[in-house]
C-alpha positions in Angstrom: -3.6 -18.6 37.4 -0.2 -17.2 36.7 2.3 -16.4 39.3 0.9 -12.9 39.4 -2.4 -13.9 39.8 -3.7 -12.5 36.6 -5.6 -15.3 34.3 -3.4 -16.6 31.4 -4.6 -16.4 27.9 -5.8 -19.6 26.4 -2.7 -21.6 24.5 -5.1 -22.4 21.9 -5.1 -18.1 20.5 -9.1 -17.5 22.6 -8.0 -14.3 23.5 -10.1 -11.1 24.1 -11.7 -9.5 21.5 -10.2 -6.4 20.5 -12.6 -3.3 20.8 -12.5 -1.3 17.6 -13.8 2.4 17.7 -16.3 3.0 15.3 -14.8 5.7 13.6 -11.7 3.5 13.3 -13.7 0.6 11.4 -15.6 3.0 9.4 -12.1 4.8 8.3 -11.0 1.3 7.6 -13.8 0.4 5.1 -14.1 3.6 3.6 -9.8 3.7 3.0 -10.4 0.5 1.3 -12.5 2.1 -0.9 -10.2 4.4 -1.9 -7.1 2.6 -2.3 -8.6 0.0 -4.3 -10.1 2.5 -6.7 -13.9 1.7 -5.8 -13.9 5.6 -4.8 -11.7 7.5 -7.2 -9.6 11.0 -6.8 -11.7 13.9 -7.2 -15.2 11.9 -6.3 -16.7 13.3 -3.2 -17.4 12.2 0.1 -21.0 12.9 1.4 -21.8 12.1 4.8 -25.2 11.5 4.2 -25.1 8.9 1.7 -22.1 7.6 3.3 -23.8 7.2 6.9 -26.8 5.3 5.1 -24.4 2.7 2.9 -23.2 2.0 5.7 -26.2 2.1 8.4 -24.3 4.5 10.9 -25.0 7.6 12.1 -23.4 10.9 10.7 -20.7 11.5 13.6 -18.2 8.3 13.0 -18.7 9.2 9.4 -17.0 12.9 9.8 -14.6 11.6 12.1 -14.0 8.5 9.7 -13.4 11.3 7.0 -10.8 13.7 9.2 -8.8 10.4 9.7 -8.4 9.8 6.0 -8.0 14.0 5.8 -4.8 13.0 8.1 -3.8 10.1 6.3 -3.8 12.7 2.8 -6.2 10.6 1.2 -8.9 13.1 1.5 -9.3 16.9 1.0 -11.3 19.7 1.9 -12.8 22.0 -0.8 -14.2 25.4 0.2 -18.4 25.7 0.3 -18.1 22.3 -1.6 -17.0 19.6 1.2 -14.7 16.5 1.5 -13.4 14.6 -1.8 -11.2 12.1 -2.7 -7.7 13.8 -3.0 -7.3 14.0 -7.0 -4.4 12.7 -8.2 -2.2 15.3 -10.1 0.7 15.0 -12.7 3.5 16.7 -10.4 1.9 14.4 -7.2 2.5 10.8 -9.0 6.3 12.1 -10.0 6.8 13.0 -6.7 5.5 10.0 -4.9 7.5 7.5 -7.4 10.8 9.6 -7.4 10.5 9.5 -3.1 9.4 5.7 -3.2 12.8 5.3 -5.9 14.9 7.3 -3.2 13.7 4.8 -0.4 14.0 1.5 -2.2 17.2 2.3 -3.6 17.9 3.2 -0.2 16.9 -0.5 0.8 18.5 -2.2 -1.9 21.9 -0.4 -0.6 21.7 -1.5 2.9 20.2 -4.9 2.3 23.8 -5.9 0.2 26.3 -3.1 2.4 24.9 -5.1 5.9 24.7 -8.5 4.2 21.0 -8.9 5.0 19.0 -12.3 4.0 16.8 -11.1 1.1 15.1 -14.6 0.9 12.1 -13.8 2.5 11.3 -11.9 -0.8 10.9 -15.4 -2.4 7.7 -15.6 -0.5 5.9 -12.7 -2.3 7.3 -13.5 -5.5 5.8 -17.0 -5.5 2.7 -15.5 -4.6 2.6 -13.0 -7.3 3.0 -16.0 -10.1 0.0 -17.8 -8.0 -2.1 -15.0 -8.6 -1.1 -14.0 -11.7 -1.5 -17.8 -13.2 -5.1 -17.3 -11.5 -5.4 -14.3 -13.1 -6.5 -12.9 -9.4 -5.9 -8.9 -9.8 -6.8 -8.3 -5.8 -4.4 -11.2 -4.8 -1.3 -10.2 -6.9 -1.3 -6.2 -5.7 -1.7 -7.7 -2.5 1.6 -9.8 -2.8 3.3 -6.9 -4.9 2.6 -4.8 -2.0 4.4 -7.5 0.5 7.1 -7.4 -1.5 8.1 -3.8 -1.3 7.6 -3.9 2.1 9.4 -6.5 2.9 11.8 -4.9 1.0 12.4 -1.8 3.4 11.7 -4.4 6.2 14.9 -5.9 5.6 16.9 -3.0 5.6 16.1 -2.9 9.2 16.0 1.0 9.2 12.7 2.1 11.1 12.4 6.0 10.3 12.7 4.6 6.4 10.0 2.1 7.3 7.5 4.6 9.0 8.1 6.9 6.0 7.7 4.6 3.2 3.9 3.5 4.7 3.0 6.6 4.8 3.8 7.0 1.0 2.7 3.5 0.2 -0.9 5.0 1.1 -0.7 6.9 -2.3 1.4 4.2 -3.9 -1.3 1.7 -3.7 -4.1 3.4 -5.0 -2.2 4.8 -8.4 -1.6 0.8 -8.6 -4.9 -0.4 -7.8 -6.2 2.4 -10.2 -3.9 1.5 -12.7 -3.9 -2.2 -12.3 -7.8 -1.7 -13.5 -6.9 -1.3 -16.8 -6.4 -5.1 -16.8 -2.3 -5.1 -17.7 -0.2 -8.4 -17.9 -0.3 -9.8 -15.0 2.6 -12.5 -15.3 4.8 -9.6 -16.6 3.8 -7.9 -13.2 5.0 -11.1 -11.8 8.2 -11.2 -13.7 9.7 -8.3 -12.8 10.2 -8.9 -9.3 12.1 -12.3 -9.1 15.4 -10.7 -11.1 15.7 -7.9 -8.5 15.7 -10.9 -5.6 18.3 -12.4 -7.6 20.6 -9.6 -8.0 20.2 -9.0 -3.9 21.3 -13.0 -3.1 23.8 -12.3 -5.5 24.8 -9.3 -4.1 25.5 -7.3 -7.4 24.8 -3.8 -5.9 24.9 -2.4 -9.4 22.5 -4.7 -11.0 20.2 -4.5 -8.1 20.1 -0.5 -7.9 19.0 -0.5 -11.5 16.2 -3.2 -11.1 14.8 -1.6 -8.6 15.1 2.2 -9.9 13.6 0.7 -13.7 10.8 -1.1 -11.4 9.9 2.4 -9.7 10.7 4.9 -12.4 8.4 3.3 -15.5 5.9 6.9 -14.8 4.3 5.4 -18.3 1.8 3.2 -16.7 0.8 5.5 -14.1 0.0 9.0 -16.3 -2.6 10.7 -13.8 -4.8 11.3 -16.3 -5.2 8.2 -17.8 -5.9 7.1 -14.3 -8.3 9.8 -13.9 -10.3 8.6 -17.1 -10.4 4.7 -15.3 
C-alpha cells in the first residue's frame, strides 16, 4: 500500500486496462481506413455494411461517423448520406500552403531559441530502414514522426494542436499518393539535409528545405489522387 492507502501500480507496467468506448474504437479503425487510402475521398459510408464488416450494431457506427464528421474527414450529402470528404484542387493548396506556414514557423524557432534538432536523426534513420525494405506503411509512418517532431521541437503548443489537426488531411493525400509506388529512398533523402541545415543553424538554408519539401503540389494533384 502507498502512504495514501491507495494500491500502487505494478513496477513491472501491469496496469489497468484502459476502457475504450465503442464508438471511439470503431472511429479509430474506420479513420485508418481513410487516412491510409483503403477508403478513398468521395466513397461513401454506409452504416449498414459498415456495422456488418465490422460485427457491431448500427449506433457506434453513426456515432463512429459524426466523430470523423468533426475531425473533417467525413461529409454529409443531402438525401444521399455520409462520404469520404473528396479531396478538391483549392483543398490540397490550401492544406500544403498552411502546413508550409507552420513548418517554416518551426524551422524559425527551432534555430532563433537554439533548440536541439537531433532527435530528428531518429526518424530519418528510420525512413532509410524502410525505404531499403521497401516498406511503404513503415516509411509514411517515420515521415510522419518527423514532421512532428519537427513542430515538437519548437516547443509552441497552439502551433502543435493546429498542425494535428491539419496533419489529418496531410496524411491521407500522402498515403494516397504514396500508392502510386514513388521512390522511396528519394522520399528518404530529402529529409536528412533539412536536419543538417537546423544543427548547422543556417536559417536561410533550412527555410528553403523545408518550404521546397512542403511546396512540391506536383506529386499531390487531387485528381490524380482521385484516379488512385
Amino acid at each position: 500500500m502507498t502512504p495514501s492507502g491507495m494500491t500502487a501500480v505494478p513496477s513491472d507496467g501491469m496496469g489497468p486496462i484502459e476502457n475504450v468506448p465503442l464508438r471511439v474504437q470503431v472511429a479509430d479503425r474506420i479513420r485508418t481506413a481513410i487516412l491510409s487510402g483503403r477508403l478513398k475521398p468521395g466513397e461513401p459510408l454506409v452504416e449498414t455494411a459498415l456495422a456488418e464488416q465490422m460485427t457491431v450494431s448500427r449506433a457506434p457506427i453513426r456515432e463512429a461517423i459524426q466523430i470523423l464528421e468533426n475531425d473533417g474527414l467525413v461529409e454529409t450529402i443531402a438525401y444521399k448520406g455520409k462520404r469520404v470528404k473528396p479531396l478538391t484542387a483549392r483543398e490540397v493548396e490550401e492544406i500544403y500552403s498552411l502546413r508550409e506556414a507552420y513548418e517554416v514557423m518551426a524551422v524559425r524557432r527551432i534555430i532563433e531559441r537554439g533548440a536541439d534538432a537531433s532527435p530528428l536523426r531518429g526518424p530519418c534513420e528510420d525512413m532509410n530502414r524502410a525505404a531499403a525494405a521497401d516498406d511503404l506503411e513503415a516509411l509514411t509512418a517515420a515521415d510522419e514522426a518527423f514532421h512532428r517532431t519537427l513542430i515538437q521541437i519548437a516547443d509552441h503548443d497552439l502551433l502543435l494542436a493546429s498542425w494535428r489537426s491539419l496533419y489529418l488531411r496531410i496524411h491521407q493525400i500522402m498515403a494516397l499518393r504514396m500508392r502510386r509506388r514513388p521512390e522511396l529512398p528519394q522520399i528518404a533523402a530529402n529529409h536528412p539535409p533539412i536536419v543538417d541545415a537546423l544543427v548547422a543553424r543556417d536559417m536561410d538554408r533550412a527555410v528553403k528545405l523545408i518550404s521546397d519539401h512542403t511546396r512540391n503540389l506536383e506529386e499531390i494533384d487531387p485528381q490524380t489522387i482521385a484516379d488512385t
